[in-house]
C-alpha positions in Angstrom: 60.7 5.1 -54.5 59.2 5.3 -57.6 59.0 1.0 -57.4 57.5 0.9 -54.0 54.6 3.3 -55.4 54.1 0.4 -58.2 54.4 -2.4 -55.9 51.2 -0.6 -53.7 49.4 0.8 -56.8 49.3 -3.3 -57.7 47.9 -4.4 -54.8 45.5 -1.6 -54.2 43.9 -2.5 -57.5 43.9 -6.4 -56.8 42.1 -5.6 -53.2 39.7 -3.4 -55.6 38.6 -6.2 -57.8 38.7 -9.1 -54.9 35.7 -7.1 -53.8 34.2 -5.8 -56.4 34.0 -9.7 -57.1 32.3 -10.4 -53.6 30.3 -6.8 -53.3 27.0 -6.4 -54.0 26.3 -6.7 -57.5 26.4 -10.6 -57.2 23.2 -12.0 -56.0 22.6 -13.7 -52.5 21.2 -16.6 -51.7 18.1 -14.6 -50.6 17.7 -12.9 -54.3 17.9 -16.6 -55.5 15.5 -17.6 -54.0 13.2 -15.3 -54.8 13.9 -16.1 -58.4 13.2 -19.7 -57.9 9.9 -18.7 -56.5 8.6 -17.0 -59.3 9.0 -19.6 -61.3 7.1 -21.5 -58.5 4.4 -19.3 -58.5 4.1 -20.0 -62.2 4.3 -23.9 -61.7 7.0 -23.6 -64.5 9.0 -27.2 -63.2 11.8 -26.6 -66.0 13.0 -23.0 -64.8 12.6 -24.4 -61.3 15.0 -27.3 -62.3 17.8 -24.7 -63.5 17.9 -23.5 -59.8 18.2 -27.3 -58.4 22.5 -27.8 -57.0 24.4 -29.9 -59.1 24.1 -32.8 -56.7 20.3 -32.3 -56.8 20.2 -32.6 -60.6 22.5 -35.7 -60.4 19.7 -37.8 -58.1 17.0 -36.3 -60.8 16.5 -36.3 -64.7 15.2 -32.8 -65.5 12.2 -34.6 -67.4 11.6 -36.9 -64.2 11.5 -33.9 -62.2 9.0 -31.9 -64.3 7.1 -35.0 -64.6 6.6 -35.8 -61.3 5.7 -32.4 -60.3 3.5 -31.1 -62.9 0.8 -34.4 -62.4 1.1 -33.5 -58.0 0.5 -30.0 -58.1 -2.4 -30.8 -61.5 -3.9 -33.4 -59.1 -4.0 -31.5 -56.0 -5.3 -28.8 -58.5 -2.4 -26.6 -57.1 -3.4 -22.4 -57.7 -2.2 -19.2 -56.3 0.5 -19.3 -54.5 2.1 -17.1 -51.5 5.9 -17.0 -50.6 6.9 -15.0 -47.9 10.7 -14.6 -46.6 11.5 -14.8 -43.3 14.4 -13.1 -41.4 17.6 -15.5 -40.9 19.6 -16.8 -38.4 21.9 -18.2 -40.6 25.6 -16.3 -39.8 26.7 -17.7 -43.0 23.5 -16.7 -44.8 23.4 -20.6 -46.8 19.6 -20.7 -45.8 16.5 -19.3 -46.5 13.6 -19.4 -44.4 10.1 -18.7 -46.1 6.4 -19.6 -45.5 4.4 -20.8 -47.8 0.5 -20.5 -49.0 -0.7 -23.2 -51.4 -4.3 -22.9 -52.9 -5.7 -26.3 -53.5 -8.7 -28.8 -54.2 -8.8 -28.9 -50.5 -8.2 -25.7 -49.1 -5.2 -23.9 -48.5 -2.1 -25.8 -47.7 0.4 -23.8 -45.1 3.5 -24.3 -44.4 7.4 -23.1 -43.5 10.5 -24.5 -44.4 14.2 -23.7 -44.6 15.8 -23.7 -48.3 19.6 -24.5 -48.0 21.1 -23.0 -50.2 25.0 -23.9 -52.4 27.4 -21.4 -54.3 28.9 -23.4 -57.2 30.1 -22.1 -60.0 29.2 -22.1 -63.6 30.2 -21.1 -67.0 32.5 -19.4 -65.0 30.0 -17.5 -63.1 29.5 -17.9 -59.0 25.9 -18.2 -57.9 24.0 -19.9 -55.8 22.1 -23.0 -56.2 18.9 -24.7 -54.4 19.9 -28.3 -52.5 16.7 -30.0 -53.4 13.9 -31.8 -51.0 10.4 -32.1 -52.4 9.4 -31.2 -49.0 10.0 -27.5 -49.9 6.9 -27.3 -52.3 4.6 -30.0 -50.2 5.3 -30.4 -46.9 6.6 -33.8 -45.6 7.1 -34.8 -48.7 9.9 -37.1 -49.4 11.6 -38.8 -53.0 9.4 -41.7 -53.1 6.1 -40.2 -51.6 2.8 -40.4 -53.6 0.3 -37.8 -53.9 -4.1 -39.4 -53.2 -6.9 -36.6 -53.4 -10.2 -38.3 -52.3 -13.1 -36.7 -53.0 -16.7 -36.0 -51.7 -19.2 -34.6 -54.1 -21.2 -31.8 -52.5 -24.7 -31.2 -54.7 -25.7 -28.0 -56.4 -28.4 -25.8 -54.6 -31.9 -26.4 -56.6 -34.4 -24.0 -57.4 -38.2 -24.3 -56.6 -41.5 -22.3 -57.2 -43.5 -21.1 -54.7 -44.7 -24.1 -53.6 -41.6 -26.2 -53.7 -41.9 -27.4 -57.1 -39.1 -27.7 -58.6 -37.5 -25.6 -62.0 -33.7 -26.9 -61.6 -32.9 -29.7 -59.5 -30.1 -32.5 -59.4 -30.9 -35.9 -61.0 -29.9 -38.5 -63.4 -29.4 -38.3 -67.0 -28.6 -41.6 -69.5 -25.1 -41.5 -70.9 -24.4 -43.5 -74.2 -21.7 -45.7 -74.4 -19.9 -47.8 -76.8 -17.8 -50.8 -75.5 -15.5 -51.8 -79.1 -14.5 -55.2 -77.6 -18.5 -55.5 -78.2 -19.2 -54.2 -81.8 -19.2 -55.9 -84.3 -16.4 -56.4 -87.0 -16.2 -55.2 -90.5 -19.2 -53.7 -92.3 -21.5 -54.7 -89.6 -19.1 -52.7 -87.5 -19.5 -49.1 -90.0 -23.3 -49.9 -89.8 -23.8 -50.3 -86.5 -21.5 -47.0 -85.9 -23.2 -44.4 -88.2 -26.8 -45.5 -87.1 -25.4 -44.6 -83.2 -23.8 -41.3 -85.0 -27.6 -40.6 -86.8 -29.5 -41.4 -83.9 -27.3 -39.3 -81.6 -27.1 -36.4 -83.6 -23.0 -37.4 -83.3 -20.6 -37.0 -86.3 -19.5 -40.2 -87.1 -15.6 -38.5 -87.0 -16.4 -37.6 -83.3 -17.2 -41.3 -82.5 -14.2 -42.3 -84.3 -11.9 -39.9 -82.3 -13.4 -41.0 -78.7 -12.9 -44.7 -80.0 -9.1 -43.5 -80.7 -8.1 -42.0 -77.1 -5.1 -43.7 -75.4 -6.8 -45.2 -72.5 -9.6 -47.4 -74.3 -9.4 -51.0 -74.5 -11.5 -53.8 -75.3 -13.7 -54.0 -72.3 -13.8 -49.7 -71.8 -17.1 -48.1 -71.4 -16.0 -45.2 -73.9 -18.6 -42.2 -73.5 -20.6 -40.5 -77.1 -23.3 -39.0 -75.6 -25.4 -37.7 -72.3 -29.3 -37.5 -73.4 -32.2 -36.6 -71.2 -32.9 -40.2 -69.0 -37.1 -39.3 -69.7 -36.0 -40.1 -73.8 -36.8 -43.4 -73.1 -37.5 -43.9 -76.9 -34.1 -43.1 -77.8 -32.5 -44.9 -75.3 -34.3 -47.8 -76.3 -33.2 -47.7 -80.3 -29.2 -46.9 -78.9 -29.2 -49.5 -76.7 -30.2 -52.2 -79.0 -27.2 -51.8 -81.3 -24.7 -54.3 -80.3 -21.9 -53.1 -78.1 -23.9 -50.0 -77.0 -25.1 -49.4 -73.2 -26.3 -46.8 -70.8 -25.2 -45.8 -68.1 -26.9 -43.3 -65.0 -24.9 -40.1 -64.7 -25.9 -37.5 -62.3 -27.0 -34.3 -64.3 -28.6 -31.2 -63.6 -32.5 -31.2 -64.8 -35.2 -28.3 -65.8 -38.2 -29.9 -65.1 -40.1 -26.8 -67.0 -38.4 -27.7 -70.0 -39.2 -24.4 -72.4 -41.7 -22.7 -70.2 -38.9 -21.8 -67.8 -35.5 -21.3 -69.6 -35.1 -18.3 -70.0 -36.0 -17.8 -66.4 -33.9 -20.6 -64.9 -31.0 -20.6 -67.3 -28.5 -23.2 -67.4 -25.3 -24.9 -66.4 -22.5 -25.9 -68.4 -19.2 -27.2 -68.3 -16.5 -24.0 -67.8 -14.7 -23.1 -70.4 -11.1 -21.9 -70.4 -12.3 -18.2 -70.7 -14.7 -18.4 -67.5 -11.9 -20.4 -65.5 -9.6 -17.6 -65.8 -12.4 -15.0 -65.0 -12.7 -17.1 -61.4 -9.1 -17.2 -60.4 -8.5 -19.1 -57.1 -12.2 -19.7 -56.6 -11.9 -23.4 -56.6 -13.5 -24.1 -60.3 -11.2 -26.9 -62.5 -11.5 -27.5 -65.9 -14.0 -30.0 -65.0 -16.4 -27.8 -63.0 -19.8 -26.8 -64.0 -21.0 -23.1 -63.9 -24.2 -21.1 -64.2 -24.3 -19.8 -67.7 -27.2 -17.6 -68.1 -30.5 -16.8 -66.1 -31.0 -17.4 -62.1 -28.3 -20.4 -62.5 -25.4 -17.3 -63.1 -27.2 -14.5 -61.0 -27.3 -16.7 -58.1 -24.1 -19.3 -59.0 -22.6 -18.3 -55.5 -25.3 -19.4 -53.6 -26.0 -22.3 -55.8 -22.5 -23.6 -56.0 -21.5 -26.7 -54.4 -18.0 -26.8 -52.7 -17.0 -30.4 -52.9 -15.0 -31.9 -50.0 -11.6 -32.9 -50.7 -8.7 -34.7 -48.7 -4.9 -34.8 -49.9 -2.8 -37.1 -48.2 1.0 -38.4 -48.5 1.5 -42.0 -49.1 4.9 -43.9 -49.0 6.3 -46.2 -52.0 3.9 -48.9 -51.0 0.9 -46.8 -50.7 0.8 -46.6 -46.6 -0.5 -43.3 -45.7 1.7 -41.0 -43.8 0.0 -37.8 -43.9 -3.0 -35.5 -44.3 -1.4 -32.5 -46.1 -4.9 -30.3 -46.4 -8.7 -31.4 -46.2 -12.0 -29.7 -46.5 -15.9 -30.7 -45.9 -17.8 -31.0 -48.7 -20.6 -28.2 -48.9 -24.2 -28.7 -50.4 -25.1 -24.9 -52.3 -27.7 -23.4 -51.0 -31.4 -23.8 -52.3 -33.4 -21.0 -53.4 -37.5 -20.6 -53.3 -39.1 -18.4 -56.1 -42.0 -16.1 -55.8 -43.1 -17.8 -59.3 -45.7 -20.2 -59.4 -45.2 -23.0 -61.7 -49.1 -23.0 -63.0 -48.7 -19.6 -63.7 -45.6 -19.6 -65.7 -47.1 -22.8 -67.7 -50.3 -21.2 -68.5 -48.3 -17.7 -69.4 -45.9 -19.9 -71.6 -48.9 -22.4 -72.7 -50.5 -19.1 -74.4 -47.4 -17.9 -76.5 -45.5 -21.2 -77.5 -46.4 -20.4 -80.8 -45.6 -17.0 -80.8 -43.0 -14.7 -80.4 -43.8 -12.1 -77.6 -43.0 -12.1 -73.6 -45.8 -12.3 -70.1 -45.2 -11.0 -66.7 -47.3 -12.1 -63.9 -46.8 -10.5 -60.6 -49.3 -10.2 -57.2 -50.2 -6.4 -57.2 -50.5 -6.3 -53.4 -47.7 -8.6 -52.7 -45.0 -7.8 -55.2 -44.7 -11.7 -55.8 -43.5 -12.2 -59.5 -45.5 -15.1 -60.4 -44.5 -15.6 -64.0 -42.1 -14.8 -65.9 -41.7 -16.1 -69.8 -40.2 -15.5 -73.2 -41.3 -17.4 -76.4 -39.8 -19.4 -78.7 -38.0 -20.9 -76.1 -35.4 -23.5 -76.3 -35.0 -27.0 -73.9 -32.1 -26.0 -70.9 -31.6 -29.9 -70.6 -30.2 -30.2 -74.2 -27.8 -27.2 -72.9 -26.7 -29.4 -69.8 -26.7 -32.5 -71.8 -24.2 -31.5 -74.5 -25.7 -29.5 -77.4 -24.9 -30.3 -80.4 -23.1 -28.1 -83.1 -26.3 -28.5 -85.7 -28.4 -27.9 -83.0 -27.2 -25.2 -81.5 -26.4 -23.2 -84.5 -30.3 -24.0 -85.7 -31.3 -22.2 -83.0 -29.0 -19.5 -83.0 -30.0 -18.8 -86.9 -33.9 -19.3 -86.1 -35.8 -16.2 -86.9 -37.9 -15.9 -84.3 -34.7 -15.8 -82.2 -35.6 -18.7 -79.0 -32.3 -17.7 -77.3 -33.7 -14.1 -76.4 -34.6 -13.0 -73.3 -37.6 -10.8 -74.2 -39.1 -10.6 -70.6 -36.2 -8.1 -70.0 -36.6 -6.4 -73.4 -37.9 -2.9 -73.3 -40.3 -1.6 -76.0 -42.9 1.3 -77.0 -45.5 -0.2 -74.4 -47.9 1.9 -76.8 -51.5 2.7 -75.9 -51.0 0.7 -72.2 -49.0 4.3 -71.3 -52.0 5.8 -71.6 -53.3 5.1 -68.2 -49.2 6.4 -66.8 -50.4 9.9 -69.0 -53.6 10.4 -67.7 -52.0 10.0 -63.5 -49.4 12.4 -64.8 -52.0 14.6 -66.4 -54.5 14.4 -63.2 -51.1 15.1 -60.9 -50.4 18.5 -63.0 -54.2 19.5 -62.8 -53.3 19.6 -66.7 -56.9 18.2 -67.4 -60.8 17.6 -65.7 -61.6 14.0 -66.3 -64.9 14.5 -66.9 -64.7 17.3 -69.5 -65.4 16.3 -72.9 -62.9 17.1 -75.8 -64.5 17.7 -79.0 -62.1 15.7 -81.3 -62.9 16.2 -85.3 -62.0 13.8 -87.3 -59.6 11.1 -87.7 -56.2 13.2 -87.4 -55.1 15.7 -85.6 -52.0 18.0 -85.2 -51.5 21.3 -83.7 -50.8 23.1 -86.1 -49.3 24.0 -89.6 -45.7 24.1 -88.1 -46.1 20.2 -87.6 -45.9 20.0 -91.5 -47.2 16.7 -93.1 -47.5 14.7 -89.6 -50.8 13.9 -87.7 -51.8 11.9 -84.9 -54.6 9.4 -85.7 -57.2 7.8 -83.9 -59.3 5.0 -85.0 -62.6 6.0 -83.0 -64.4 9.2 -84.5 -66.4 10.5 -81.2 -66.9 13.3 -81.7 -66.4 14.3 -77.9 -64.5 12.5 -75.3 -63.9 12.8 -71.7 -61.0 10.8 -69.6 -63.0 7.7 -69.6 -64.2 7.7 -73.0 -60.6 8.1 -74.5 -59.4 5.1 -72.3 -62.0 2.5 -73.6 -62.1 3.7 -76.7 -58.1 4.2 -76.5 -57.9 7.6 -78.6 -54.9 8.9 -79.5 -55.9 12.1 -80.3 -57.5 12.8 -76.9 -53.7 11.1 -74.8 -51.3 13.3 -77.9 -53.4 17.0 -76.7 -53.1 15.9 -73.0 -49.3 15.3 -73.0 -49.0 18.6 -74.7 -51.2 20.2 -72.3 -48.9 18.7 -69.1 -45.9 20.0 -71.1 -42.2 18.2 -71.8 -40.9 19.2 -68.6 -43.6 18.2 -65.9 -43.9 15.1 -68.6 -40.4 14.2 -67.9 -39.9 14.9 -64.4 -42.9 12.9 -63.3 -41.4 9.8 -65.3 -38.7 9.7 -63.0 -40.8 9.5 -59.9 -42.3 6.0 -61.5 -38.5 5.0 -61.9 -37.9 5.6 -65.6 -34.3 5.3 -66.3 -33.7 3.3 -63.1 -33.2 -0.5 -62.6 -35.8 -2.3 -61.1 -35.3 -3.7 -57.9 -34.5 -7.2 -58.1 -31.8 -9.3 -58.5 -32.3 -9.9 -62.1 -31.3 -7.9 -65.0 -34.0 -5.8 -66.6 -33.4 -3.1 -69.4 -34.3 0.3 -67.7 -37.5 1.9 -68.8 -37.0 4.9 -70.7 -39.2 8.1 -71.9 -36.9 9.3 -74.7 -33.2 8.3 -76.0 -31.9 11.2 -73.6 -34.8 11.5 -71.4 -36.1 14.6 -72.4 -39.0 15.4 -74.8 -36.8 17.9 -77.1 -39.9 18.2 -80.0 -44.1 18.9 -79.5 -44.3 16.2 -81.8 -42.4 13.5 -79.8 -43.8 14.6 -76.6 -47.4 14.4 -78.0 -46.3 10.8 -79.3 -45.6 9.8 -76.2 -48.4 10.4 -74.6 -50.0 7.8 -75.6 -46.6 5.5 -75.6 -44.6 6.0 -79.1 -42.7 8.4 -80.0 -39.3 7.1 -77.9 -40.8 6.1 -75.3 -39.8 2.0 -74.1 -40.9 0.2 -71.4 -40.0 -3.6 -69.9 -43.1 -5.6 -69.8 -42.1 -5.9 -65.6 -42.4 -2.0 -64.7 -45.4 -1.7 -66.6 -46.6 -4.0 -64.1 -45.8 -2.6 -61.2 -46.8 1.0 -63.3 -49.9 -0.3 -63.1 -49.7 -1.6 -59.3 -50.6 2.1 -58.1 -54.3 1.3 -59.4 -54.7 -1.0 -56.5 -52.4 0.5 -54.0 -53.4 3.6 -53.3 -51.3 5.3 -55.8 -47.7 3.4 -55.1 -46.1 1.6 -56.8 -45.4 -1.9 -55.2 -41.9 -3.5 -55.0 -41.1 -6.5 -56.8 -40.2 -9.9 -55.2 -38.6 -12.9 -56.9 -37.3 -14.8 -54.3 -40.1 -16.1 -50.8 -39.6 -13.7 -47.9 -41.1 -13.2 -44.6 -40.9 -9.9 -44.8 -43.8 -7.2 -45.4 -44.9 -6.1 -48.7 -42.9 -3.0 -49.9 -43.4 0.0 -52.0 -41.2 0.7 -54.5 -42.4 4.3 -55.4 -44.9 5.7 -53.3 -47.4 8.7 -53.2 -47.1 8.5 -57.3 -50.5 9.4 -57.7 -52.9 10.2 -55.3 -55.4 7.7 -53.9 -58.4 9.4 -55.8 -56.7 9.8 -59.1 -55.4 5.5 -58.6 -59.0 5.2 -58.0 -60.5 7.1 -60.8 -58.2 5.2 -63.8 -58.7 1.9 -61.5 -62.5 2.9 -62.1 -62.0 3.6 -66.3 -59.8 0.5 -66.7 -62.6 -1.8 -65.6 -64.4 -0.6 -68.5 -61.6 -1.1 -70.8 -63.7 -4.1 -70.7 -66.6 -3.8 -69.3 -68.2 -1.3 -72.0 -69.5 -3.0 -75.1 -67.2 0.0 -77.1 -64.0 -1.1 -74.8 -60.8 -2.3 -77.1 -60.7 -5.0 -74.2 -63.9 -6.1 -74.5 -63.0 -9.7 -75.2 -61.1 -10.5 -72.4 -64.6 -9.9 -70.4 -65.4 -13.2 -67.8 -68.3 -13.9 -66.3 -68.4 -13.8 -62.7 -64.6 -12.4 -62.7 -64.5 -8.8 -63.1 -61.1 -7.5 -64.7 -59.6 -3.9 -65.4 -56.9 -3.7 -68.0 -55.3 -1.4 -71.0 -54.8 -2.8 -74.6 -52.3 -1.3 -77.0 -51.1 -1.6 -80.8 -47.6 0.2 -81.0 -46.6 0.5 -84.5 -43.0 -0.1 -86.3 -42.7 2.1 -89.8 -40.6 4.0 -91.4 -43.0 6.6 -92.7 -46.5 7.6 -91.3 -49.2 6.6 -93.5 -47.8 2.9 -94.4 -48.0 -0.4 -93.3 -45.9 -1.9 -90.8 -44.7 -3.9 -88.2 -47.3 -4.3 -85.0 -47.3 -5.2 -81.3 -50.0 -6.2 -79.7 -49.9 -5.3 -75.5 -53.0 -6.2 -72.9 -52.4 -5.2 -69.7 -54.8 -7.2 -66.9 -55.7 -7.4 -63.5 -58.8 -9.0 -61.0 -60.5 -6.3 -59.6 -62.3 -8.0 -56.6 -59.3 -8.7 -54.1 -56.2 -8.3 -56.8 -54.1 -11.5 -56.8 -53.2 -11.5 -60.4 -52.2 -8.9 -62.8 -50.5 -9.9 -66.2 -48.8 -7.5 -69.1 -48.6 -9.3 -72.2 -46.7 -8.8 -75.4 -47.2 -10.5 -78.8 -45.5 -9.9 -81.7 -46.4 -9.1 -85.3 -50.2 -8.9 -84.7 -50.4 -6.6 -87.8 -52.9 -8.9 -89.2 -53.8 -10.0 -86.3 -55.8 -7.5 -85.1 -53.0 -6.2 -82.9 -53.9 -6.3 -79.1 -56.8 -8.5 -80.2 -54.5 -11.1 -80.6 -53.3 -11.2 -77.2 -57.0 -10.5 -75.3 -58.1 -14.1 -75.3 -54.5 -15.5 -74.4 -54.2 -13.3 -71.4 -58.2 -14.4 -70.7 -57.2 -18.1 -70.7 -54.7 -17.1 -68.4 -57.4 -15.7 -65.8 -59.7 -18.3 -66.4 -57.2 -21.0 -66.0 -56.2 -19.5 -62.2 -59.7 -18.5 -61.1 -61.1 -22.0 -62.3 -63.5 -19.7 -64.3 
């Protein structure tokens, strides 16, 4: 008895290990394959080839297969990647049905297979193994099959001004190239290569390196250098060294050179960072991508999708198949509100300075100008900047790579005219009551301690009008504390402080005070007439100054040509008789011999306008940094209204040094 127990006890216990050997700890071909996908996805060949069946690694070399498949799926620029498994019908569950979704240079490749599927075992281990086809990763794709991608180059949308002239457009640019089966030999050789290197702005190592690359031979056109095709001066010197050529390479171009880049931006060749920020977006590591200005706002619409074909060839190069293909696609052009005489005349006026314009159309909206200075050439951006070059700029003092036409700063006395709606709005003053003002300083009272508000005009009384020509502090500091820090703050909002303006471009927001409050008398009477905290783009104080025309609303910009109406941003700011009384004062701004403007006056073209001097010091009382602002627009008919900024005017004059630039302007456009 106690035998026949053993004898079953024995073969219970086998039976309990035969399945715990076939149960369901040991992975199916389904699980498998799922592994082998992942490394798909990855396009990591070498794990892939650890899943291939023994016979499958027999009729291909792990290094052949990694090979082969890395340059197919880097030529068909192979990306994300889809698997999905289907249900089988497979009794003996050997197979594995999936569908595939392959992104690629030409569109997305779909297709299903069936992935048989092998048990063999291994270091004593059972698992199952993938019988190979290269058909399961391209479809129709057999062992001796080659891989074409033909191409179609689409071209980049360009951008024109208002009239169709054009800021960034596709053209040709001069590439430099050395052929060494043509240079000379030994020191006539090192000459001829380091004048190339010095004319170029090349290091010599550089040229050595490119002269050094695998693929060159004797009769190679080995690229050094793309340079602007209008250089013809430079082109000339190159070319005359033996064994040096040119060669037409398309290119994007700026036309505007300086006056424009910081509007326009630039392209440039994606780097691995900006690749990996457009996943599955079609870029390659040979792509070009907007990287600053209206060439990255408006990439998507600008892009070009080139057209791409991928077809299956046999051994001999007979084409068997179309795998995937896709139309090329020109980007899409896009038509500024700016006008290009405008922005030249703007940019003409502060080349030499450091400082910002805005031009816009005060009825219309239309941005006509839009500039920064320094400025900086896009073309040597496009072209291939060079390390020298690049970091000179970068360390310039005067800073050319800044945007300052999206800058915000203390606007200083061109608030004044913003205070004085506010101030008419609240009832908080009568225009034509005169203030007697005594004296150069002012504060309230003893609780203000050592600080003052200064003027530099001693009338003794001044009304509204008076204290705009003659831009008096004192008169704008009492006012803001007569409106009071509340109304003061509220009413900013309703001229879209602390919002962004509303165009596609990025602006810094407007802003009254760091938090938007006025928490002191002292900084609320500052910023009455525009200290204190309070900072302002050069834009929105355009379009602040928009309600003067319109009826007391502010207009909305426009950068790009529409059909549509003009639209108001902000309406029913002010009222239509307070719009029209400042509209009324501006005008003599510079019309009164006593005006701070009166040098921008023009015969026969009658202007309105604000100057201001904001100041930069640490202590009240000393020198410092200045900023001189003129604010402008043609009364008769508006068309044109500028705000202008130039920087360290301290001995300058301050606004003074801006008046007759912003008068050129005016004169230039009205052929006055």
């Amino acid at each position: 008895m106690f035998r026949r127990y053993t004898v079953l006890a024995v073969l219970l216990f086998s039976s309990l290990l035969l399945l715990s050997g076939c149960g369901g700890n040991q992975p199916t071909a389904q699980d498998r394959f799922k592994s082998f996908t992942k490394a798909w996805q990855k396009q990591d060949f070498s794990t892939m080839y650890q899943f291939l069946s023994s016979k499958s690694q027999k009729s291909v070399s792990k290094s052949a297969f990694v090979d082969r498949y890395e340059r197919i799926y880097s030529g068909i620029e192979a990306g994300k990647l889809n698997v999905t498994i289907r249900k089988s019908d497979d009794k003996e569950k050997k197979s594995v049905p999936f569908t595939a979704t392959l992104e690629t240079v030409a569109g997305p490749v779909r297709f299903s297979q069936k992935a048989s599927m092998t048990q063999e075992s291994r270091n004593d281990k059972e698992n199952w193994y993938l019988n190979w086809t290269p058909s399961l990763i391209l479809p129709g794709m057999t062992g001796d099959d080659k891989v074409r991608v033909h191409t179609s180059p689409a071209k980049r949308g360009e951008i024109a001004d208002r009239n169709g002239r054009p800021l960034a457009m596709n053209g040709n640019a001069a590439r430099i190239d050395i052929v060494p089966g043509q240079l000379p030999t030994g020191a006539d050789r090192e000459k001829t290569l380091n004048q190339l290197s010095k004319l170029l702005g090349v290091p010599r190592e550089q040229i050595d390196s490119a002269l050094k690359q695998s693929w060159v031979k004797a009769d190679s056109l080995v690229p050094v250098r793309t340079v602007n095709a209008s250089d013809l001066d430079l082109i000339k010197k190159a070319t005359q060294l033996p064994g040096i050529y040119k060669t037409n390479t398309a290119s994007r171009i700026y036309p505007d050179k300086q006056a424009s880049a910081h509007l326009t931006g630039y392209v440039g060749k994606i780097t691995a960072e900006l690749l990996k920020a457009h996943p599955n977006e079609g870029y390659s590591e040979n792509s070009y991508i907007g990287r600053t200005g209206l060439e990255l706002l408006f990439e998507k619409q600008l892009r070009q999708q080139d057209g791409a074909e991928i077809v299956l060839t046999d051994a001999a190069g007979n084409e068997k198949a179309t795998i995937a293909s896709k139309e090329a696609k020109d980007g899409q052009n896009i038509q500024l509100t700016i006008d290009k005489d405008v922005q030249d005349s703007l940019y003409s006026q502060l080349q030499k300075e450091s400082g910002t314009a805005t031009a816009i159309n005060p009825k219309t909206g239309d941005i006509l100008g839009l500039v920064s200075a320094p400025s900086y050439d896009p073309n040597d951006f496009v072209l291939g900047i060079s390390p020298d070059a690049y970091n000179k700029l970068q360390k310039d003092p005067k800073k050319p790579l800044l945007n300052r036409f999206t800058a915000a700063s203390a606007p200083g006395s061109t608030f004044k005219p913003f205070t004085a709606a506010v101030a008419l709005s609240h009832q908080a003053i009568d225009p034509n009551q005169s203030v007697a003002i005594s004296g150069s300083r002012w504060q309230k009272d003893k609780s203000w301690g050592d600080y003052y508000v200064t003027r530099l005009d001693h009338d003794p009384n001044v009304n509204l009008r008076e204290a705009l020509f003659r831009s008096d502090n004192i008169y704008f500091a009492q006012t803001a504390l007569k409106i009071g820090a509340k109304n003061f703050a509220a009413d900013s909002k309703k001229y879209g402080f602390g919002e962004s303006l509303p165009i596609p471009y990025a602006f810094r927001k407007s802003t009254l005070s760091g938090d938007g409050k006025l928490a002191s008398e002292t900084l609320l009477a500052n910023s009455g007439y525009g200290q204190g905290e309070v900072s302002v783009n050069p834009l929105h104080m355009s379009l602040i100054y928009s309600a003067f025309v319109n009826n007391g609303s502010l207009i909305k910009p426009r950068l790009l040509m529409s059909d549509e109406a003009p639209q108001m941003w902000k309406k029913n700011v002010m009222s239509p008789d307070t719009a029209k009384l400042i509209h009324n004062d501006l005008i003599q701004v510079i019309d009164n011999p006593a005006g701070t403007a009166r040098d921008a006056k023009i015969n026969g073209l009658p202007l309105a306008g604000k100057t201001g001097t904001p100041e930069f010091k640490q202590k009240q009382g000393e020198n410092g940094r200045e900023n001189g602002w003129f604010v402008a627009y043609n009364t008769d008919d508006p068309k044109l209204l500028i705000t202008m900024i130039v920087e360290n005017t301290q001995d300058r004059g301050g606004s003074h040094a801006v008046t007759p630039k912003v008068k050129a302007v005016f004169q230039k456009y009205f052929n006055k």
